[in-house]
C-alpha positions in Angstrom: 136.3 169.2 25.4 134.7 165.7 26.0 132.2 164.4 22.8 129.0 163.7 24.0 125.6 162.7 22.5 123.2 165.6 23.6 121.4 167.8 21.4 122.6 170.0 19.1 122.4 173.7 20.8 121.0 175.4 17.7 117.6 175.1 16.6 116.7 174.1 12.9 116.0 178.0 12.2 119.6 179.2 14.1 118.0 179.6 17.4 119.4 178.6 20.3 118.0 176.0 22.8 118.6 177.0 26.8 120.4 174.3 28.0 118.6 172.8 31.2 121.9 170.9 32.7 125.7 170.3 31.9 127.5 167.0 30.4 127.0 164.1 31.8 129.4 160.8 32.0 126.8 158.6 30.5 126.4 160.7 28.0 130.2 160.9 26.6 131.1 159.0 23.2 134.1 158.1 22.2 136.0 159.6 18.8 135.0 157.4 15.6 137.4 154.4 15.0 138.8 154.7 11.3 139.9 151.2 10.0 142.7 150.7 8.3 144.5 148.9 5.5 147.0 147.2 7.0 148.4 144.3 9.7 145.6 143.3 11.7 145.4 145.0 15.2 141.8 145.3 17.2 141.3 147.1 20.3 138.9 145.8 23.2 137.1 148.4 24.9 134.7 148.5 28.5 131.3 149.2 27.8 128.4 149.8 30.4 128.2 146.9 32.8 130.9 145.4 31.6 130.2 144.6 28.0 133.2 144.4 25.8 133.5 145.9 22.6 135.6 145.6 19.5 137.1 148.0 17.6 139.1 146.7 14.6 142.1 149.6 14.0 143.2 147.8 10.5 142.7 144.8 8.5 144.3 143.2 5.4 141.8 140.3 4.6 138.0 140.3 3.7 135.6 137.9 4.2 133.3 137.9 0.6 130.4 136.6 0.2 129.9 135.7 -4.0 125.6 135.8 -4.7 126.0 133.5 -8.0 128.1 130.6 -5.9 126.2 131.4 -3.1 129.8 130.6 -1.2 132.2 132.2 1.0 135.6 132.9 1.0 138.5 134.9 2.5 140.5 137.2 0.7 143.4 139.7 0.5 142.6 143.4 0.2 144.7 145.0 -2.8 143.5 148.6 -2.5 140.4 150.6 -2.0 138.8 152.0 -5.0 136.1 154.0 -3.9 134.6 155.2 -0.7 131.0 157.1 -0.4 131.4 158.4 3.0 134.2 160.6 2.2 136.5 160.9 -0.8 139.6 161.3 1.2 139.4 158.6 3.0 140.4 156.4 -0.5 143.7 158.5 -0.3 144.3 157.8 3.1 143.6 153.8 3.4 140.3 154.3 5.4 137.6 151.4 5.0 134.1 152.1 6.2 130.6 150.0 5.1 130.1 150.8 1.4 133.3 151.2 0.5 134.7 149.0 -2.5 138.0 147.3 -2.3 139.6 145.7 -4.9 140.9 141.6 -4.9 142.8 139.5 -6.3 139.3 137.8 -7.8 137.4 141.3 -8.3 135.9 144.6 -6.7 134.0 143.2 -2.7 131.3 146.4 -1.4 132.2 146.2 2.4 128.8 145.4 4.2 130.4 145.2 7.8 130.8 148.0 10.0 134.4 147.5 11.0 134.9 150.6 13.8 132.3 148.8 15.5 132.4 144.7 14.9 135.8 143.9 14.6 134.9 141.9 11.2 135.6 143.0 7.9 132.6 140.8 5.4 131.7 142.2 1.8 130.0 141.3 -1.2 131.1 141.0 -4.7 129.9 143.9 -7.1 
């Protein structure tokens, strides 16, 4: 069965709404992309009217951003410590925004949304 980005069926109380119409194509989304830690490999997909998008499948290097040197650099993703979106995603290599990987020069906060930029940017905690 196809994902799509209608309405939810039940009501707030339980209730159920009467549906007015089936799925429509426009209306189908694809299944989230989950990043990654790994060789880096990004998938190009066919939006509406052409427009491309990127999906980054995995990534081994961060661009940080350090706020006291006000400077940039890229670095290589050790592991991932902690992840607030789910738990299990830290045991399975998953990086997501908000999640903190570990450096060779310290702990980076992801800022970037990778399943959806193809970039992987973070800022030192």
């Amino acid at each position: 069965m196809a994902l799509t980005s209608q309405r939810s069926k039940r009501k707030l109380t339980g209730g159920r709404y009467k549906s007015y119409r089936k799925k429509r194509v426009f209306e189908i989304r694809n299944l989230p992309i989950l990043t990654k830690l790994g060789v880096r490999k990004a998938k190009f997909i066919r939006g509406v009217g052409g427009f491309i998008k990127q999906k980054l499948l995995s990534e081994k290097t961060v661009n940080v951003f350090d706020p006291k040197t006000k400077k940039h650099s890229k670095e290589e993703i050790k592991n991932i410590i902690e992840n607030a979106a789910n738990r299990n995603f830290v045991r399975r290599n998953i990086i997501t925004k908000g999640c903190v990987v570990e450096t060779d020069n310290g702990n980076v906060r992801i800022t970037s949304r990778p399943g959806q930029n193809a970039t992987l940017c973070g800022v030192r905690v």
